[in-house]
DSSP file (Angstrom, degrees, kcal/mol; ACC not computed):
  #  RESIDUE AA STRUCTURE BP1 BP2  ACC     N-H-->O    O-->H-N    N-H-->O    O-->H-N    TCO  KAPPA ALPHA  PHI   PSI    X-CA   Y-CA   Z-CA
    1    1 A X              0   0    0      0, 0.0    27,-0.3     0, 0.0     2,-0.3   0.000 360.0 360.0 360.0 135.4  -10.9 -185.4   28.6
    2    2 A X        -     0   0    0     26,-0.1     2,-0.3     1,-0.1    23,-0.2  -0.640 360.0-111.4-103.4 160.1  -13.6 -182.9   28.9
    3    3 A X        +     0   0    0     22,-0.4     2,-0.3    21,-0.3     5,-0.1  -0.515  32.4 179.0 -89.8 145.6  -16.2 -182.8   31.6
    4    4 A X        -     0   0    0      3,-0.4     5,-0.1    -2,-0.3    25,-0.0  -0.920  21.6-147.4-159.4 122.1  -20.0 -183.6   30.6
    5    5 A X  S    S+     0   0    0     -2,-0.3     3,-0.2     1,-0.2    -1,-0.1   0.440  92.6  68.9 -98.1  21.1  -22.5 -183.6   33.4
    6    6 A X  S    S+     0   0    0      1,-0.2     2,-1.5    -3,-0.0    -1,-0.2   0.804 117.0  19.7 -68.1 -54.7  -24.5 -186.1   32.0
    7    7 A X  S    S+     0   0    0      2,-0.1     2,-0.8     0, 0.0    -3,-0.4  -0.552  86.0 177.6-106.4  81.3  -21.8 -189.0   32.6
    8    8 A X        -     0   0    0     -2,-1.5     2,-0.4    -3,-0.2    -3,-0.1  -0.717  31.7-107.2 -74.0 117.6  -19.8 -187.2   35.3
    9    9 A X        -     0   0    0     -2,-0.8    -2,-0.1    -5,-0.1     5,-0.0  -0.709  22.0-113.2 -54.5  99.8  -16.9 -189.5   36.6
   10   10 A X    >>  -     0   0    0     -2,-0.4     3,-3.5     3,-0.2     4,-0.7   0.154  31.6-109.2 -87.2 155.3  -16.6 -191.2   39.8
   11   11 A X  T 34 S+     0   0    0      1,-0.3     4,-0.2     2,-0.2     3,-0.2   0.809 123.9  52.3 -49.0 -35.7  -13.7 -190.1   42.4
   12   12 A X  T >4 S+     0   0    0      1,-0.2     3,-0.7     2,-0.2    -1,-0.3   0.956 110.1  45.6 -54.8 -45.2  -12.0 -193.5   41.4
   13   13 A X  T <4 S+     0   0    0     -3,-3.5    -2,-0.2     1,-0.3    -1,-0.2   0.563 111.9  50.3 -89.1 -10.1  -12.2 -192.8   37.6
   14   14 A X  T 3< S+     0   0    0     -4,-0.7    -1,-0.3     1,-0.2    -2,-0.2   0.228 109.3  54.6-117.6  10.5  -10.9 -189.1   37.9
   15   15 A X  S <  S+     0   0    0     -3,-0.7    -2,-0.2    -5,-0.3    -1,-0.2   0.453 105.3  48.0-125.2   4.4   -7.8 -190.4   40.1
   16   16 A X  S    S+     0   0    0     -4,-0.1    -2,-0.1     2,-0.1    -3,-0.1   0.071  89.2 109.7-127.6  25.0   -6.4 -193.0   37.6
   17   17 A X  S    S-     0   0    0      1,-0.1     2,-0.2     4,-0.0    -3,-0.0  -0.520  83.4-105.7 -68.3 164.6   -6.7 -190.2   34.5
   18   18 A X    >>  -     0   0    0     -2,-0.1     4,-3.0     1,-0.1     3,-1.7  -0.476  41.0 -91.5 -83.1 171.7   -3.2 -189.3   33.6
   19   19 A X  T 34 S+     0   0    0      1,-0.3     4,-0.2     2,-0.2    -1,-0.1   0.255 121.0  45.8 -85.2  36.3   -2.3 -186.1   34.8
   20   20 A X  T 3> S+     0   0    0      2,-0.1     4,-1.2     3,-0.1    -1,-0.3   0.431 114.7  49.0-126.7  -8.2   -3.1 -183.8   32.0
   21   21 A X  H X> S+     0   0    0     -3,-1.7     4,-1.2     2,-0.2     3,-0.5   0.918 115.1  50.6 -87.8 -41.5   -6.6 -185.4   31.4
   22   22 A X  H >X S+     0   0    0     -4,-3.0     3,-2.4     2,-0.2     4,-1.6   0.899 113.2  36.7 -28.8 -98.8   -6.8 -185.0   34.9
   23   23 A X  H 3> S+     0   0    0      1,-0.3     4,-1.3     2,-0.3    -1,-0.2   0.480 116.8  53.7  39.0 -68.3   -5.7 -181.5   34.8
   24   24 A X  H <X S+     0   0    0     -4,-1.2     4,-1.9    -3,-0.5   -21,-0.3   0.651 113.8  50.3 -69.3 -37.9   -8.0 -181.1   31.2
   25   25 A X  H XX S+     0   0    0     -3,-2.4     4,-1.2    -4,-1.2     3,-1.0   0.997 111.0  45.7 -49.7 -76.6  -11.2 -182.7   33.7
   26   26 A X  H 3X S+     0   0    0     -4,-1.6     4,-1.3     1,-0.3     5,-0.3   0.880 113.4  47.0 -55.9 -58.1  -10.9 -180.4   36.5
   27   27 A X  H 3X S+     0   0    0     -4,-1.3     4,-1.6    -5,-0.2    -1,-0.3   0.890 111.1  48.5 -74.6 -23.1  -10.6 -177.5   34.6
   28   28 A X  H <X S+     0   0    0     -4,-1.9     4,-2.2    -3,-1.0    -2,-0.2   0.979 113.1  54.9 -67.3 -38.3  -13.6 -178.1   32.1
   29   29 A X  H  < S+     0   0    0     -4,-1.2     4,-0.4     2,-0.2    -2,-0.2   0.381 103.4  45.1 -45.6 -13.5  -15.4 -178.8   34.9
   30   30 A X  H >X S+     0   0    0     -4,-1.3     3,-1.3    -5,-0.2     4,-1.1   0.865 108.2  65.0-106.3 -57.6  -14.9 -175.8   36.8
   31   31 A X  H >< S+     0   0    0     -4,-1.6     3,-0.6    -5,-0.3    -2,-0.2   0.815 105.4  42.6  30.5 -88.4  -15.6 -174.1   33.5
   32   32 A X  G >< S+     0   0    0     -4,-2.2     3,-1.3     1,-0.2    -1,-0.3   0.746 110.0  56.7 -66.8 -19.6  -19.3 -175.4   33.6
   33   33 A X  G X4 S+     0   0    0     -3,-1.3     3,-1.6    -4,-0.4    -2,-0.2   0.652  98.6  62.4 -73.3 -19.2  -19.8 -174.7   37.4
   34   34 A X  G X< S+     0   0    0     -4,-1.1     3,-0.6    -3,-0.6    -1,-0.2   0.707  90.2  63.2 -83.7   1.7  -18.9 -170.9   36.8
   35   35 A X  G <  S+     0   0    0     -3,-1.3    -1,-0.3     1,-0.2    -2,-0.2   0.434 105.8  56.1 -87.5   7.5  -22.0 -170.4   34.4
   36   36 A X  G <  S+     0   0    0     -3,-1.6     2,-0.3    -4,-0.1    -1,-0.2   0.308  96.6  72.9-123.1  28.8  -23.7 -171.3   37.8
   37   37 A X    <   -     0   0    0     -3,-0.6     2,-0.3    -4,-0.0     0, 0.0  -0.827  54.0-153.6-125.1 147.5  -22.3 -168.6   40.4
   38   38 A X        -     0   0    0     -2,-0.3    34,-0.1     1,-0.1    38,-0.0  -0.949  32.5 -86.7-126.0 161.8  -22.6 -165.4   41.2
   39   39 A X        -     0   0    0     -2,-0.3     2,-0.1    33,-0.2    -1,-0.1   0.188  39.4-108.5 -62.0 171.8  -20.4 -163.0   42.8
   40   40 A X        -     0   0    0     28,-0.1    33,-0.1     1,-0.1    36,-0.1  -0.684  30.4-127.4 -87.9 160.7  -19.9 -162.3   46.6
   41   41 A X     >  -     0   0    0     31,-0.2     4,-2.1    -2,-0.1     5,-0.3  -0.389  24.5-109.6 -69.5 177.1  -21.2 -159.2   48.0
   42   42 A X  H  > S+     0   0    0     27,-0.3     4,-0.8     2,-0.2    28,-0.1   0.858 119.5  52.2 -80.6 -10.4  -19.1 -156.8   50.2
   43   43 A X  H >4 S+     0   0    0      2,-0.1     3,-0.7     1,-0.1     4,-0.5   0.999 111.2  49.6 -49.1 -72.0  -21.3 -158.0   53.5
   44   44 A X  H >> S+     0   0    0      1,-0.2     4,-1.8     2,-0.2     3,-0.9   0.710 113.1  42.8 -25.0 -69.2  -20.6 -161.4   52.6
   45   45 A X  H 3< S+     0   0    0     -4,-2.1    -1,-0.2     1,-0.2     4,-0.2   0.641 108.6  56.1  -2.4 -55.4  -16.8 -160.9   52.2
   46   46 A X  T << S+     0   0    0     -4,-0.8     4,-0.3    -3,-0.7    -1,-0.2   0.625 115.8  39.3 -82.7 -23.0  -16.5 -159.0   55.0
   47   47 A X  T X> S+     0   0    0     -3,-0.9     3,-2.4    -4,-0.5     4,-0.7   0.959 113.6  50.0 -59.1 -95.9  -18.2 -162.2   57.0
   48   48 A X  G >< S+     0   0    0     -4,-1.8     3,-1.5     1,-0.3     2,-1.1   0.422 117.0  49.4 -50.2-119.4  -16.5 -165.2   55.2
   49   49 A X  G 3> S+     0   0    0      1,-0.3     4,-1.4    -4,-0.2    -1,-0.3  -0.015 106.7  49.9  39.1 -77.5  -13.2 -163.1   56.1
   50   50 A X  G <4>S+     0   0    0     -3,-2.4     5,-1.6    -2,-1.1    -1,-0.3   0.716 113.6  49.4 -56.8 -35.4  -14.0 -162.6   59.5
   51   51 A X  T <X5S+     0   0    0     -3,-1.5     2,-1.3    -4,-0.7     4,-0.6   0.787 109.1  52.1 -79.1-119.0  -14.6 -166.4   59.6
   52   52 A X  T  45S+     0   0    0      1,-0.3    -2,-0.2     2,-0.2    -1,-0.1   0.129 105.5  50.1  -3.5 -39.2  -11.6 -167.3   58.1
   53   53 A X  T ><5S-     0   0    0     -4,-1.4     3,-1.2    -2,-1.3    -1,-0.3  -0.046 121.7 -89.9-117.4  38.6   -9.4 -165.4   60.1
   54   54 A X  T 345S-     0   0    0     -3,-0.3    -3,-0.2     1,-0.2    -2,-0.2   0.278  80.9 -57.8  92.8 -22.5  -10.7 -166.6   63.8
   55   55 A X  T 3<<S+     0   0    0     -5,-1.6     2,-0.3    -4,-0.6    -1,-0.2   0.028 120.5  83.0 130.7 -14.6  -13.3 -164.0   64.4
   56   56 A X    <   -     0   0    0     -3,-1.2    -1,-0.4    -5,-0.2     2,-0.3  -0.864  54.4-166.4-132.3 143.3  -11.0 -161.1   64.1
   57   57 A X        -     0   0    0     -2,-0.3     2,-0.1    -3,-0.1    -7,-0.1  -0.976  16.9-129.2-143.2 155.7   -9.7 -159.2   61.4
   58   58 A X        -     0   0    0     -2,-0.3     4,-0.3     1,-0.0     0, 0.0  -0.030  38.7-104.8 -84.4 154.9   -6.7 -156.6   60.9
   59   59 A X  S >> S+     0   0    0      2,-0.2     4,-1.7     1,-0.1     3,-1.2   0.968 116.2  55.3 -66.7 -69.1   -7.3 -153.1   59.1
   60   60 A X  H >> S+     0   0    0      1,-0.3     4,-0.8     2,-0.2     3,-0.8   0.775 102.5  44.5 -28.3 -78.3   -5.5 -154.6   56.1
   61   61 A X  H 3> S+     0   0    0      1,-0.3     4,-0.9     2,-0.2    -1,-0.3   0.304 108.4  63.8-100.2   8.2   -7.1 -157.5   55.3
   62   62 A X  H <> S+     0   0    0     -3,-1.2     4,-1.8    -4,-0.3    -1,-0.3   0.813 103.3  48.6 -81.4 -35.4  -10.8 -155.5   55.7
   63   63 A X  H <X S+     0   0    0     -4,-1.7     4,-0.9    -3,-0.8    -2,-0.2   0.653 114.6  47.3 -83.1 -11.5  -10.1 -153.2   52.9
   64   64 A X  H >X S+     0   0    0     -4,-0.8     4,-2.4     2,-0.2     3,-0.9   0.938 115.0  47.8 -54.9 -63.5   -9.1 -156.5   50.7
   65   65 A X  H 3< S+     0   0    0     -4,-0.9    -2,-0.2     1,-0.3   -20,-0.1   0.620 114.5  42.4 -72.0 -31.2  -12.0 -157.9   51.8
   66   66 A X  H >X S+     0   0    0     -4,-1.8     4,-3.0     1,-0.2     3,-1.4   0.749 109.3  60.7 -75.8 -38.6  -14.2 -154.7   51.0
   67   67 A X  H <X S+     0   0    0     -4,-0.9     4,-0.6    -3,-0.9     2,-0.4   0.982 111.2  37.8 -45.7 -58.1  -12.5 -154.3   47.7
   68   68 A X  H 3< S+     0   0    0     -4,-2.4    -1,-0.3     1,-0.3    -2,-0.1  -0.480 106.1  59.4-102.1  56.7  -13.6 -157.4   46.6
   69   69 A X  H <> S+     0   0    0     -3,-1.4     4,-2.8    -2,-0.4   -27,-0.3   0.173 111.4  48.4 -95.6 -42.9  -16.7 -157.4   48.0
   70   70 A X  H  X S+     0   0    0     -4,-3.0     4,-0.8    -3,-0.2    -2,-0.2   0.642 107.1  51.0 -51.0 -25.6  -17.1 -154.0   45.6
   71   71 A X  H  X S+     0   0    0     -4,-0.6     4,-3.6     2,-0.2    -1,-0.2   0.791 113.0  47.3 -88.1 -44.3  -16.0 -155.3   42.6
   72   72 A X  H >> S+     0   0    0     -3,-0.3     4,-2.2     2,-0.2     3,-0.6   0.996 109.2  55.3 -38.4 -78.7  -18.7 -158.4   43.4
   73   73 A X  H 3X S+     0   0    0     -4,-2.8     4,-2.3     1,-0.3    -2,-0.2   0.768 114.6  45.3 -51.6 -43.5  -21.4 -155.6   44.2
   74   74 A X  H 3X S+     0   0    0     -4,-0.8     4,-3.2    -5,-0.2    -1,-0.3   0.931 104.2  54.8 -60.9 -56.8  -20.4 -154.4   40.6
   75   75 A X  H <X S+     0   0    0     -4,-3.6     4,-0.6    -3,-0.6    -2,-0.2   0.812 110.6  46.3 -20.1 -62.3  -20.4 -157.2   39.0
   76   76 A X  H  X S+     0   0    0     -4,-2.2     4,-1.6     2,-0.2    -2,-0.2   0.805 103.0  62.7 -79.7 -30.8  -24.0 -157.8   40.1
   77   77 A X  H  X S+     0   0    0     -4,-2.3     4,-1.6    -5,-0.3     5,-0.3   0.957 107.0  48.2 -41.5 -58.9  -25.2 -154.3   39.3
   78   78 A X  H  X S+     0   0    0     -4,-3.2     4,-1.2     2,-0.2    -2,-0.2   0.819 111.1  48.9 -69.9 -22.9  -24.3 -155.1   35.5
   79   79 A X  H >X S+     0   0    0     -4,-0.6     4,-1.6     1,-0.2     3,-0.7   0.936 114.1  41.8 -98.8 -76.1  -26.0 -158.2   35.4
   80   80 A X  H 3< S+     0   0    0     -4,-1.6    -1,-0.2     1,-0.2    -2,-0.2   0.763 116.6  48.0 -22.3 -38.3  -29.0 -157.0   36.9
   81   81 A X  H >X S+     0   0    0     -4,-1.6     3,-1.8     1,-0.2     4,-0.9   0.902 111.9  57.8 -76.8 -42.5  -28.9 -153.7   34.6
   82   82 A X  H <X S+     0   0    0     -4,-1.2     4,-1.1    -3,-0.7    -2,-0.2   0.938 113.8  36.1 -43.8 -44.7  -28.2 -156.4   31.6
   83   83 A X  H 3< S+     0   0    0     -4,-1.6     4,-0.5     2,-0.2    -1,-0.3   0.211 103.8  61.0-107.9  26.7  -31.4 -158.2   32.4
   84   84 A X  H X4 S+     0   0    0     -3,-1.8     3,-1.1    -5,-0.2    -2,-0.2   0.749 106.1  59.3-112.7 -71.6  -33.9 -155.4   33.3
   85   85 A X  H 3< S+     0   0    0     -4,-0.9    -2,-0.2     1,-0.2    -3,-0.1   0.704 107.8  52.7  -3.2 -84.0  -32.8 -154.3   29.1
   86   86 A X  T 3< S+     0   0    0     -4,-1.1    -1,-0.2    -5,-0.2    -2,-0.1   0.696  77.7  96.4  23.7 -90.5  -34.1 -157.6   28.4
   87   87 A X    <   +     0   0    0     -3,-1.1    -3,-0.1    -4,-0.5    -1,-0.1  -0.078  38.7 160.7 -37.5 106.4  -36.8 -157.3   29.7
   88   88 A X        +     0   0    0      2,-0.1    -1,-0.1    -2,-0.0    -2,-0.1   0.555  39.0 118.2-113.3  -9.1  -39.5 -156.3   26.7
   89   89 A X  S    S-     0   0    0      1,-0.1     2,-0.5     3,-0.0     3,-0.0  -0.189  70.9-108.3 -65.1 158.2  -43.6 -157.4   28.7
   90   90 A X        -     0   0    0      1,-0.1    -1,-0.1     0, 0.0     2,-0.1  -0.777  28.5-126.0 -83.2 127.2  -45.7 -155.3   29.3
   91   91 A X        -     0   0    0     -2,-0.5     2,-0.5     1,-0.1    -1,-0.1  -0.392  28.8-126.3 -67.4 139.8  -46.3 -154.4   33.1
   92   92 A X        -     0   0    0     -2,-0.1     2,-0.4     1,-0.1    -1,-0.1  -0.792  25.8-101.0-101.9 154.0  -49.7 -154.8   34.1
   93   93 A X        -     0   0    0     -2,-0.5    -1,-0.1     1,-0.2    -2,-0.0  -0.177  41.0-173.0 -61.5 104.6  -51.4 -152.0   35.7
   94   94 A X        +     0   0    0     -2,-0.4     2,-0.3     2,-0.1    -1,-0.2   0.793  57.2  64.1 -74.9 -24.4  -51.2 -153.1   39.6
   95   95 A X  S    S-     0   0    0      2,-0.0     2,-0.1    -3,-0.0    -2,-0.0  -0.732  77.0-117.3-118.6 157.7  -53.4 -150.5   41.0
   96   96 A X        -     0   0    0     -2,-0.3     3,-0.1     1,-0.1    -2,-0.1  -0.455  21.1-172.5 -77.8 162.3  -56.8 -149.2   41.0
   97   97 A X  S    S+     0   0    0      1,-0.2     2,-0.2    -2,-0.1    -1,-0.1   0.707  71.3  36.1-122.5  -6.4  -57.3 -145.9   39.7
   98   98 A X  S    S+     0   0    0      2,-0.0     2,-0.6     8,-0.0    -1,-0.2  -0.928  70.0 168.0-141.2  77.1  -60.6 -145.1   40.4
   99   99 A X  E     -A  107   0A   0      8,-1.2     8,-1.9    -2,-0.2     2,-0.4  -0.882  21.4-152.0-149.4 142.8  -62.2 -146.3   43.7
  100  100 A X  E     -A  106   0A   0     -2,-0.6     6,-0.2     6,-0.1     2,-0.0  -0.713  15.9-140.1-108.5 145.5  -65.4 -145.5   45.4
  101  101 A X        -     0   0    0      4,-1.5    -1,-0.0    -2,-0.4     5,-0.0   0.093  35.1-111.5 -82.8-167.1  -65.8 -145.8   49.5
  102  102 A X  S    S+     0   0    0      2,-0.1    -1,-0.1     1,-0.1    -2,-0.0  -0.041 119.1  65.6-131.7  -1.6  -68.7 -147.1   51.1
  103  103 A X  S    S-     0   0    0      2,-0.2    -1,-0.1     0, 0.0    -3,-0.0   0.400 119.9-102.0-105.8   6.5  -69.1 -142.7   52.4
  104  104 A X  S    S+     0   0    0      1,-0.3     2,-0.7     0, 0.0    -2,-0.1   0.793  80.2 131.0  84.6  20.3  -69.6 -141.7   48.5
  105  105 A X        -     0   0    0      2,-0.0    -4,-1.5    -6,-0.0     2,-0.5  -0.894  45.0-145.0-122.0 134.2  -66.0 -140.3   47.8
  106  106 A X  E     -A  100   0A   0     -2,-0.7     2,-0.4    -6,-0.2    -6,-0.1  -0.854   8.6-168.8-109.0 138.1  -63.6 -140.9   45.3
  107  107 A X  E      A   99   0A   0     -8,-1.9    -8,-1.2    -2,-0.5    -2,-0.0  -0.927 360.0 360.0-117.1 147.2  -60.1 -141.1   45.5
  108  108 A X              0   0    0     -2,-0.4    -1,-0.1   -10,-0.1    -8,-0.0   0.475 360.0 360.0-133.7 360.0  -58.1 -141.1   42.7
């Protein structure tokens, strides 16, 4: 059974699938939730981490936690560089270029 988040299934109806529709649910459904995530940064990581393991963390499990924060950080680098490519409008000119004071001087 595939997930569709127009008729989504209530917690009753998804615990008396058999267990490979079950299974088949869960996993389209986590499917469609991943087009809606982005990756963690290595701050972030380094946080939830720190949370996770009581307030304290060990040498070890900072350089996991910075790895895959990096790999995140990367991640999001491509998809930003991905959509700046994209990106075809024309910028509009934000600034004056030509503007006269109130002593008679222009500054350009």
């Amino acid at each position: 059974m595939k997930y569709s988040p127009e008729n989504e299934l209530t917690e009753e109806q998804v615990t008396a699938l058999p267990e490979d529709e079950f299974f088949e649910y869960i996993d389209s459904k986590a499917a469609y939730l991943k087009q809606f995530t982005t990756p963690l940064s290595q701050y972030h990581t380094k946080k939830f981490a720190t949370a996770a393991l009581g307030g304290s963390i060990d040498t070890k499990n900072l350089r996991k936690a910075k790895k895959i924060g990096k790999e995140g950080d990367i991640i999001r680098a491509q998809n930003i560089k991905e959509a700046a490519t994209k990106i075809s409008a024309k910028i509009p000119d934000l600034y004056v270029k030509h503007h006269k004071t109130k002593r008679g001087q222009w500054f350009e």
